[in-house]
Structure formats: structure tokens, C-alpha cells
C-alpha positions as CSV (number, residue, x, y, z in Angstrom):
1,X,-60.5,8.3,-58.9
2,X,-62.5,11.2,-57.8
3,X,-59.9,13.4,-57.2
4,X,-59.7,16.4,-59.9
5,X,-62.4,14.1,-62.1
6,X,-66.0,14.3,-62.3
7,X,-68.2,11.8,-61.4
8,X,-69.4,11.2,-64.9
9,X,-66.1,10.6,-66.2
10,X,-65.3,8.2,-63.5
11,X,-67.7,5.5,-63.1
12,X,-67.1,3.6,-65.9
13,X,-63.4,3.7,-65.1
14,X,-64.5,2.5,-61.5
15,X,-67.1,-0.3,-62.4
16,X,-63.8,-1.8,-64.8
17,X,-61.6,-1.3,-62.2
18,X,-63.8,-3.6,-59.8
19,X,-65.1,-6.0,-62.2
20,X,-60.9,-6.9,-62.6
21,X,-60.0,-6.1,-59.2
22,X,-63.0,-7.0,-56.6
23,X,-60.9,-6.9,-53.5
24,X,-57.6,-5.1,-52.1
25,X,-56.4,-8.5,-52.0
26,X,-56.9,-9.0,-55.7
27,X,-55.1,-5.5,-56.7
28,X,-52.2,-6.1,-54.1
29,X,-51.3,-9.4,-56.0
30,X,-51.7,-7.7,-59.4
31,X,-48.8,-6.2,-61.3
32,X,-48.9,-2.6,-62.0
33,X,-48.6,-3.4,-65.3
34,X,-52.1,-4.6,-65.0
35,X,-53.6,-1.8,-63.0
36,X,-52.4,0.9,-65.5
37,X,-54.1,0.1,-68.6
38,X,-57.6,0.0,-66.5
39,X,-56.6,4.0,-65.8
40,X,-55.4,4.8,-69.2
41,X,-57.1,8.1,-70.4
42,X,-58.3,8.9,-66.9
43,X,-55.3,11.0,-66.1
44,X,-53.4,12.2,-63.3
45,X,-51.6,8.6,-63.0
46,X,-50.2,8.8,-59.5
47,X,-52.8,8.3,-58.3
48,X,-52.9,4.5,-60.4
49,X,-49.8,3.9,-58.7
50,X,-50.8,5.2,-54.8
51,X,-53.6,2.6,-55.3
52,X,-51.5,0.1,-55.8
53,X,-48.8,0.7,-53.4
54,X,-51.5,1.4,-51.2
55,X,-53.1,-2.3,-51.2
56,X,-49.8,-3.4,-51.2
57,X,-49.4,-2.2,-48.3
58,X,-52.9,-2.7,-46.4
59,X,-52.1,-6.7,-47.7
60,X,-48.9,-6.7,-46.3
61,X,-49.1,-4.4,-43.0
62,X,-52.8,-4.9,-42.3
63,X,-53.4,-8.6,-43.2
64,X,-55.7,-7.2,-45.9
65,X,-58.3,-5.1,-44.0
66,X,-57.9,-1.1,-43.8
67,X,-57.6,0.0,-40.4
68,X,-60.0,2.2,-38.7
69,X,-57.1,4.5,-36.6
70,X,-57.2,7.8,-39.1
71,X,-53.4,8.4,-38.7
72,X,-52.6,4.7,-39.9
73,X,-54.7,5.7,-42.6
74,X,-52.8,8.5,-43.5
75,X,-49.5,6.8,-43.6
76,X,-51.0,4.8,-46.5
77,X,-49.2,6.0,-49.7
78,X,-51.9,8.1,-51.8
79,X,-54.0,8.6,-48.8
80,X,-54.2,12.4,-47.1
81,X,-56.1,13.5,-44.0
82,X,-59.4,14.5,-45.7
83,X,-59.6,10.8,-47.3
84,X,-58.6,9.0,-44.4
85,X,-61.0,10.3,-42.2
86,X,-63.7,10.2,-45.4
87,X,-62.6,6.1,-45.3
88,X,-62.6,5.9,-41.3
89,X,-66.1,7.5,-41.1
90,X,-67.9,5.5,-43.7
91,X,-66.3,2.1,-42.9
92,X,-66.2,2.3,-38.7
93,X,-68.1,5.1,-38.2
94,X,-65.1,7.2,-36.4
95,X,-65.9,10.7,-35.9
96,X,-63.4,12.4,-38.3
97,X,-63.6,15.8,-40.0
98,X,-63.5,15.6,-43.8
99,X,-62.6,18.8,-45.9
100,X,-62.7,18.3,-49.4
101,X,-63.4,21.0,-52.2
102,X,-67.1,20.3,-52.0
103,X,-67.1,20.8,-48.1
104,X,-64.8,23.6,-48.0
105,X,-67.1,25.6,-50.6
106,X,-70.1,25.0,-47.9
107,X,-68.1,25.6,-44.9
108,X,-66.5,29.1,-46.4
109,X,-69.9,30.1,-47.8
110,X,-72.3,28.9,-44.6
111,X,-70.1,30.8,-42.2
112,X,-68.7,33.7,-44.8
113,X,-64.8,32.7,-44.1
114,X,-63.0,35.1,-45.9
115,X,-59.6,34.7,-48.2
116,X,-59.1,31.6,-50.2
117,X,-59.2,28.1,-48.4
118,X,-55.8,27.5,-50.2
119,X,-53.9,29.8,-47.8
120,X,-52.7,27.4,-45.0
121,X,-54.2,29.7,-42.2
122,X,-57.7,29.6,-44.1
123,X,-57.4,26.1,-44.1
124,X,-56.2,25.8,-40.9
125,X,-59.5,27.7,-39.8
126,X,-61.8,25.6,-42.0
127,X,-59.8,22.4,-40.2
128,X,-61.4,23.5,-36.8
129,X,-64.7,24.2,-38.3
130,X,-65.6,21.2,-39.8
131,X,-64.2,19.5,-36.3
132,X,-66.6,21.6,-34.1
133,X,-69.4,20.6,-36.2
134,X,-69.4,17.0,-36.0
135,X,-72.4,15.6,-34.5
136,X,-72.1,12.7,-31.6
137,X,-73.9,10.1,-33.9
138,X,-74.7,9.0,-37.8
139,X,-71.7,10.8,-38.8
140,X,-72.0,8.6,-42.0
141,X,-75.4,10.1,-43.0
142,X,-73.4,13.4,-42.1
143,X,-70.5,12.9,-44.0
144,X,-72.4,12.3,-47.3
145,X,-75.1,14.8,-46.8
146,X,-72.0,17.3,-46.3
147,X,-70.3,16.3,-49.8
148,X,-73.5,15.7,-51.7
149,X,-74.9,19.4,-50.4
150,X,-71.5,20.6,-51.9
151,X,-71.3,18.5,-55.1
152,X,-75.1,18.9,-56.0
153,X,-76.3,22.2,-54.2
154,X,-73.9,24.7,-52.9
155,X,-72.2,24.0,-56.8
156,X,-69.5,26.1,-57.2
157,X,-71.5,28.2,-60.2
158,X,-75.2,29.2,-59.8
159,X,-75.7,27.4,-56.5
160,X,-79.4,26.3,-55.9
161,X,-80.1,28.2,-52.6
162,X,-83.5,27.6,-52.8
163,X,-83.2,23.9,-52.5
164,X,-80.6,24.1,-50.0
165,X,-81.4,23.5,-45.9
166,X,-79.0,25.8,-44.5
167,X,-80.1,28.9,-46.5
168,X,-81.3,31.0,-43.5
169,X,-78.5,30.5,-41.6
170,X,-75.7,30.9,-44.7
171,X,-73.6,34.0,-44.3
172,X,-73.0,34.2,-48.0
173,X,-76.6,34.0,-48.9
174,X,-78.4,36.8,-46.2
175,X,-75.2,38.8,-47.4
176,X,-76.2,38.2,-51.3
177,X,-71.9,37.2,-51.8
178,X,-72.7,33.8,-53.2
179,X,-70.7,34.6,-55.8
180,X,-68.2,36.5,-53.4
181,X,-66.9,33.2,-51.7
182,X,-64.6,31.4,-51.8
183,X,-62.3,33.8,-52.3
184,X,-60.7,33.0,-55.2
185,X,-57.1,31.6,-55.6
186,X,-54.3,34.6,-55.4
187,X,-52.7,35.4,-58.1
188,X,-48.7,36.1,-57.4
189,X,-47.8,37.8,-61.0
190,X,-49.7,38.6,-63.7
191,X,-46.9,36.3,-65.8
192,X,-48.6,33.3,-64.0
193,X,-51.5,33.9,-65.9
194,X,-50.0,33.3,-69.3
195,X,-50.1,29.6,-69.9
196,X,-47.5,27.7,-70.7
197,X,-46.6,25.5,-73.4
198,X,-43.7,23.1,-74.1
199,X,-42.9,21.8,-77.2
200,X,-42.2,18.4,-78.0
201,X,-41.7,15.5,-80.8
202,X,-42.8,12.2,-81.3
203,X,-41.7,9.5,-83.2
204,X,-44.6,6.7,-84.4
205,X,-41.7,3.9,-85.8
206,X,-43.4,1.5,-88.1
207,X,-43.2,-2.5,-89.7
208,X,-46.0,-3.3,-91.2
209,X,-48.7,-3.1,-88.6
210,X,-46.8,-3.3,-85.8
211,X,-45.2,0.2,-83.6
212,X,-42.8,0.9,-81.0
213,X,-43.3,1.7,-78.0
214,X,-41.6,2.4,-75.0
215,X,-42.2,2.8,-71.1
216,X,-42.1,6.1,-69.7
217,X,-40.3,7.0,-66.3
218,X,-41.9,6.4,-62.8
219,X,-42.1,10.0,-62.1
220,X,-43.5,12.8,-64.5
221,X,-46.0,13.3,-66.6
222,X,-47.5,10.0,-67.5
223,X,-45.4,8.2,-65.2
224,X,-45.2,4.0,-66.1
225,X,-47.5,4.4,-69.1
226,X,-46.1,3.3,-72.5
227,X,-45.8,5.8,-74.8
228,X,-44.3,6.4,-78.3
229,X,-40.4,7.6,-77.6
230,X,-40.6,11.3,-77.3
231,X,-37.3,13.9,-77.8
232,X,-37.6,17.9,-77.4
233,X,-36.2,19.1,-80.7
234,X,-37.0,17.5,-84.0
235,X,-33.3,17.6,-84.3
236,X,-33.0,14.8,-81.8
237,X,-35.4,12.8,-82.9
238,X,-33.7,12.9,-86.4
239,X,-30.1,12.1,-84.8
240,X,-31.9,8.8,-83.5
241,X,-33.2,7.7,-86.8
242,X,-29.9,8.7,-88.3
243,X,-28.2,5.8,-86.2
244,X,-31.0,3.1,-86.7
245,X,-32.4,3.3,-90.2
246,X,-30.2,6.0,-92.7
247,X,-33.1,5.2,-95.7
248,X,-36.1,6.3,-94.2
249,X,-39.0,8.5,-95.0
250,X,-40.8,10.8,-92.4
251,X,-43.9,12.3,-92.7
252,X,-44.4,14.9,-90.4
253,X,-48.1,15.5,-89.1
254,X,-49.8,18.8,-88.0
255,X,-49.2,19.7,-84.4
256,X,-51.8,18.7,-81.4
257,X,-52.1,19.9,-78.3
258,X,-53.1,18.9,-74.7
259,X,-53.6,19.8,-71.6
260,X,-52.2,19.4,-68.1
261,X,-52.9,21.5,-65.0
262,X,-50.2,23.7,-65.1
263,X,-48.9,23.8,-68.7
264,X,-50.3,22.7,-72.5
265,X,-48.1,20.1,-74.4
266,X,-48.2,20.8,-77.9
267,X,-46.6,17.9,-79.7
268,X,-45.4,16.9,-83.5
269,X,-46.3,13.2,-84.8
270,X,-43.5,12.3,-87.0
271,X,-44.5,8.6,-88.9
272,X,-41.7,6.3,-89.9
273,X,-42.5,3.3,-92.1
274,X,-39.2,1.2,-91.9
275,X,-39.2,-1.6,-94.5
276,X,-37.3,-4.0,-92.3
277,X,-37.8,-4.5,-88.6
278,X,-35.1,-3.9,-86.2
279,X,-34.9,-5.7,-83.4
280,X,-32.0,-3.4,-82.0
281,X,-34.2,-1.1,-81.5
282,X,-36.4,-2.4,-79.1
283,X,-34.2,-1.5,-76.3
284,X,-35.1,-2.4,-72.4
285,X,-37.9,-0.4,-72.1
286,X,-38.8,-1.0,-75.6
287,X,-41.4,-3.2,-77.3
288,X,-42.5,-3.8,-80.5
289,X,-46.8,-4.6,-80.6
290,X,-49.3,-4.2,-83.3
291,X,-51.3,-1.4,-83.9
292,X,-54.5,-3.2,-82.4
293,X,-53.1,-4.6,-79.7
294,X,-51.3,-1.1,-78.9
295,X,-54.1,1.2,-78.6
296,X,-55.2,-1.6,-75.6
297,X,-51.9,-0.5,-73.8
298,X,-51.3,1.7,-70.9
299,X,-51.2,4.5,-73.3
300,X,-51.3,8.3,-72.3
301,X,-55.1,9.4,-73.6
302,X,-53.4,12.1,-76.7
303,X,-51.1,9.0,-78.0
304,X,-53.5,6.4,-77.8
305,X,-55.9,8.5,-80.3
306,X,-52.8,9.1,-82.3
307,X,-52.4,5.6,-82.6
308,X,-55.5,5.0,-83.6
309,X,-55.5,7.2,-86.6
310,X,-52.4,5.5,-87.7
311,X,-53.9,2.7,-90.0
312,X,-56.5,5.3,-91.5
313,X,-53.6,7.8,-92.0
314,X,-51.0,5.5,-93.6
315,X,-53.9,2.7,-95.2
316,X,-52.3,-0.5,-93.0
317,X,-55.5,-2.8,-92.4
């Protein structure tokens, strides 16, 4: 859950998500379609589905215990070589190098390793570091006093040096290039640097209180959540009323936007109140639920505040 989220966003996500799913035992024999409404609005839902596949497979490979061996670790879907040896540490104790943002930032500022620790050969470098520094015993207390030094003192803006115990021996502090390292992130063309944004439509179908939904792909953005059905042109979305309900009347709502790492989606609500339901349209995929039980769906954070609007915006108690 802590990858690309902060810590304040997470935990109550995390407590949740243990409160339903106490054991890897508990979340193997769950559905996903259980898991992901515990991540809905967290983001980035992959990672909900790694988790999953990943006790799956611990349960089913591992008679339900993680191993210690780092490279079994890493074979476990979701699971890379800084979070396997972060798991092997902490649990057995194994001396395994960890290199997360946090550490990298300490490494590349303690010993002033130049160009950004995304370029393979600087993290190649950073790789060997962090392995010649591992000490023969507590590498738990190790581990976390790396990661916390990152996360709470060698912060990525305004570090506190003064409170930090490696300050006489940092390279970026005697030089005074605190602010110098890391390196940041090349840019390849200045065309990268113009955000993009792709345009889309959705369509909030209506009886009564009740709205359709409909589940999203495996793969993409907001892979296996349900979502409202979404089309590229308002054109298409139009075409697909044409065929279900000809006497219909849309009210188109003012544009919202959100953002994802590498682009903004900036998507138009169109409501449809249709006067009788049809069941035709709840395709596979499909499902009709009411607006209250809805917004407790597996829903993508932007629709489920959409949805929640809806009664205010349309009076439906």
C-alpha cells in the first residue's frame, strides 16, 4: 500500500484491510471482488490485484507461510527485489540490501553519487552500496533506521541535517549540495513536459434510484473496478442510447478532471433518467444497483464522488 502513497493516506486503508483480512490465508480464500472495494479510492489498483495473486500463491506454493529465500520472494507476483529483501529481513532476519526511494535519497546524498538513481548504471551503483553496507547483525533495527532516516530526516525537501547522525560524514552536506542530489530525473524533450490529457465521456443511466454499472477490464487504468460505461466521443455514447432508449433526456454536466502519473483524464458526466428499466442493458459485465449501495462498490475514487452527487443533483432520496 506504501508504494507511491503516503503513510497518512494509507493506514486507514491498511487497518480495513486487516480487520477483513487478518491472515494470507484469509485474503487467498477471498474473491477479488472482495479485496477491491477495501482499495477503492487508494489508487494504483495493481497493486490490489498483485496482493491477491500473491497470497494466492504463498497459500498454494508455500502452504501459507512466506518463505524466507529472497529470490522465492521475488517470483511472488507484485513483489520486486527491494520488497522481498525488505520482507526477508524483517521476518527472518536475512541480510538483504533494500533500496527504496527513501534509502536511495540517503545513499546518493551520504556518499554524493552523482546522476539520477533512475539511470540503470546509477542504480546499479547504489545496488552495491547498500550491499557493502550491511552490518553482520540486527539488520532489522538497520533496515528501519535506514527507511525511517529517509522518510522522516533526509526528506526529500528541507532535510533536517541537524537532527540527522550521519551529518559529518554526508558528502552532500560538507559540500552544501543538499539540494543538488539526487540528481533529478532527465528530461528527454521538452514535449514531455507538457502534460497530457485525454478526453472522455461518461454515461450515469438511471431508474429511479438505482444506476448502471459496469466492470472495467483487468488491465488499464482502473483495472477490475466497476465503473459507469465510459466511450471517447460524446458521439458514441449517444449512438448507444440511440439503440437502447430513443425517448430520453440527457443532461450534460460540467467537465472534471483527474489525475494519473502520466496523463490528466478530463471527463464529461452525461445523466440519463430512463422512465422504464431495461434489463437488456445490463449486459455481462453489467449490473444494475442503487445509488447507496453503489457508491460502497469497487468504484474508481472521481466516479464514486460523482455518484454521490447524483441524488442531490437530480433530487432522488
Amino acid at each position: 500500500m506504501l508504494q507511491q502513497t503516503q503513510v497518512s493516506s494509507v493506514i486507514p486503508y491498511y487497518q480495513r484491510f486487516l480487520q477483513r483480512f487478518p491472515t494470507v490465508i484469509d485474503l487467498a480464500n477471498a474473491d477479488l471482488e472482495q479485496v477491491m472495494p477495501l482499495w477503492s479510492g487508494l489508487g494504483y489498483y495493481t497493486r490490489a490485484r498483485n496482493l491477491h495473486a500473491c497470497a494466492r500463491a504463498v497459500v498454494e506454493n508455500h502452504n501459507g507461510v512466506f518463505p524466507a529465500d529472497v529470490q522465492q520472494l521475488i517470483s511472488l507476483p507484485g513483489i520486486g527485489r527491494s520488497t522481498a529483501a525488505a520482507i526477508s529481513a524483517f521476518a527472518y532476519g536475512t541480510r538483504a540490501a533494500i533500496l527504496d526511494g527513501n534509502v536511495k535519497r540517503v545513499l546518493t546524498r551520504g556518499f554524493g553519487i552523482e546522476g539520477s538513481p533512475t539511470l540503470p548504471a546509477v542504480e546499479k551503483k547504489l545496488w552495491s552500496l547498500a550491499e557493502s553496507l550491511l552490518p553482520q547483525q540486527n539488520i532489522e533495527a538497520y533496515t528501519q533506521g535506514l527507511m525511517d532516516l529517509g522518510a522522516t530526516v533526509c526528506t526529500r525537501s528541507s532535510p533536517q541535517c541537524s537532527a540527522c547522525p550521519w551529518q559529518k560524514n554526508c558528502v552532500a552536506y560538507t559540500q552544501n549540495r543538499t539540494t543538488e542530489l539526487p540528481s533529478p530525473k532527465p528530461v528527454k524533450n521538452s514535449a514531455k513536459t507538457d502534460r497530457r490529457i485525454r478526453e472522455a465521456h461518461m454515461l450515469v443511466l438511471l431508474h429511479g434510484n438505482e444506476v448502471l454499472l459496469e466492470k472495467r477490464p483487468a488491465a488499464g487504468i482502473w483495472g477490475g473496478l466497476w465503473s459507469v460505461p465510459e466511450f471517447d466521443q460524446a458521439a458514441a455514447l449517444v449512438n448507444y442510447l440511440d439503440r437502447l432508449a430513443p425517448k430520453r433526456e440527457i443532461k450534460t454536466l460540467p467537465s472534471r478532471q483527474h489525475a494519473f502519473t502520466h496523463y490528466t483524464l478530463r471527463f464529461t458526466p452525461h445523466l440519463v433518467t430512463l422512465s422504464q428499466r431495461l434489463d437488456r442493458v445490463a449486459e455481462p459485465g453489467q449490473i444494475w444497483l442503487p445509488c447507496t449501495e453503489a457508491v460502497e462498490a469497487a468504484l474508481p475514487a472521481p466516479i464514486k464522488k460523482l455518484l454521490v452527487e447524483v441524488p442531490t443533483l437530480l433530487n432522488i432520496q
